[in-house]
KOLFIKE-843297 format. One line per 5 residues: number of its first residue (from 1); their letters; for each residue x, y, z of C-alpha. Coordinates in steps of 0.001 Angstrom, whole numbers. Each point is the difference from the previous one (the first is absolute). Layout:
// residues N
NUM = a = X Y Z; ...
END
This chain:
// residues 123
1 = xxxxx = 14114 -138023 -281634; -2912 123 2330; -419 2939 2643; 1440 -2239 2846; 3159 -564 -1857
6 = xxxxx = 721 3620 -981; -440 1958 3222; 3171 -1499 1568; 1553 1467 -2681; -2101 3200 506
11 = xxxxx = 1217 546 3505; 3535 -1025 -325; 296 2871 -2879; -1718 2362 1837; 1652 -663 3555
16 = xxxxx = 3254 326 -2017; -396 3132 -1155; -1582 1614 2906; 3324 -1247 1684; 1970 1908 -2915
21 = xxxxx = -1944 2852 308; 557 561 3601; 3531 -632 -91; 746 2449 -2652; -2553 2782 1758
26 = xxxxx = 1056 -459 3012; 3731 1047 -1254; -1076 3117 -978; -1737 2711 1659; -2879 -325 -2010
31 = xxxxx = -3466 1770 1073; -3460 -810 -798; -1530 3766 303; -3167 -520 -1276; -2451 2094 2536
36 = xxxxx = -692 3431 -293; 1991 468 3316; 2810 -2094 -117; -360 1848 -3603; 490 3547 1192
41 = xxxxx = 2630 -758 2613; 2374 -1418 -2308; -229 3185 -2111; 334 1641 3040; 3129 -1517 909
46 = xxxxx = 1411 -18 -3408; -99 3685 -247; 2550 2712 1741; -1329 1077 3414; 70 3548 1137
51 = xxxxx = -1395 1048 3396; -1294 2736 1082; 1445 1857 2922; -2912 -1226 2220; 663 -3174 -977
56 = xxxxx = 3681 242 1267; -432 1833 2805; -2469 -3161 1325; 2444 -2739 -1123; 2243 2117 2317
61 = xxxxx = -2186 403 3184; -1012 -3178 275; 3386 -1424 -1429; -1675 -1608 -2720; 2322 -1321 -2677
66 = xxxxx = -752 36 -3194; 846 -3796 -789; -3442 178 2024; -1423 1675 -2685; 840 -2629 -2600
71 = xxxxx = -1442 -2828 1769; -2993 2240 135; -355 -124 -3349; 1287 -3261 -507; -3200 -1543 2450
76 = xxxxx = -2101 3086 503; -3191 186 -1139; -1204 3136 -2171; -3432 1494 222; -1104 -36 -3677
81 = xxxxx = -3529 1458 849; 1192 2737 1194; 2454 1730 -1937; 220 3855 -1057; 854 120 -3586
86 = xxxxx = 2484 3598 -309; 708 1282 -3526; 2401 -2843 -1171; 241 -1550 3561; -2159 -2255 2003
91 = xxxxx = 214 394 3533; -405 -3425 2070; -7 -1188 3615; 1819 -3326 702; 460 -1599 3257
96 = xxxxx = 2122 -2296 1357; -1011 -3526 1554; 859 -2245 2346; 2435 1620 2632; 91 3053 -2041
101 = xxxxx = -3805 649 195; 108 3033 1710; 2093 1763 -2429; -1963 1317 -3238; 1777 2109 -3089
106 = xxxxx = -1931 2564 -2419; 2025 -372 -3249; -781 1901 -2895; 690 -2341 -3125; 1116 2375 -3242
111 = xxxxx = 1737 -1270 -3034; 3409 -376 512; -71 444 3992; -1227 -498 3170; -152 2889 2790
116 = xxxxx = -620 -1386 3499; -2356 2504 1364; -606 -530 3173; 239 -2813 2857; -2189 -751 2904
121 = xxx = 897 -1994 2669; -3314 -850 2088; 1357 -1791 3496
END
């Protein structure tokens, strides 16, 4: 078989199973966290939460829910270069984006959780 007569072949397979692949994918909720921040806000999420009474007190001033603070960091976007690194903790800044630009989130990441430090709110 020559080259002509074999790429039909070639691109029926492969247009097939690109067609399988996104049907069974898109079933599940399957993520593709492969960046160093879409990295560290999974582990984020993933882990307990605990804020801090600063924290709390801001979600309830500005009446700040903290569903909010999931989709922060679900879509935020985390300041790798400038983290604090805390005996076993590493302290991070994430912000959100989008419509939730002007809220940002210090989060100090430690083993087995997460303590919401502190939230600003710039308006």
């Amino acid at each position: 078989m020559t080259f002509k007569q074999r790429l039909p072949f070639f691109l029926g397979g492969l247009t097939v199973g690109i067609i399988i692949v996104v049907f069974f994918l898109g079933k599940k909720n399957t993520t593709f966290d492969y960046g160093p921040n879409a990295r560290l806000l999974k582990n984020i999420r993933l882990k307990e939460r605990i804020f801090s009474n600063e924290a709390l007190s801001t979600l309830k001033t500005f009446e700040i829910d903290t569903a909010t603070i999931s989709q922060i960091l679900k879509d935020g976007d985390a300041d790798m270069w400038n983290k604090v690194k805390l005996d076993t903790c590493i302290q991070y800044s994430i912000t959100g984006n989008n419509e939730l630009k002007h809220i940002s989130i210090i989060v100090k990441n430690c083993d087995s959780v997460a303590f919401i430090e502190k939230i600003t709110i710039q308006k």
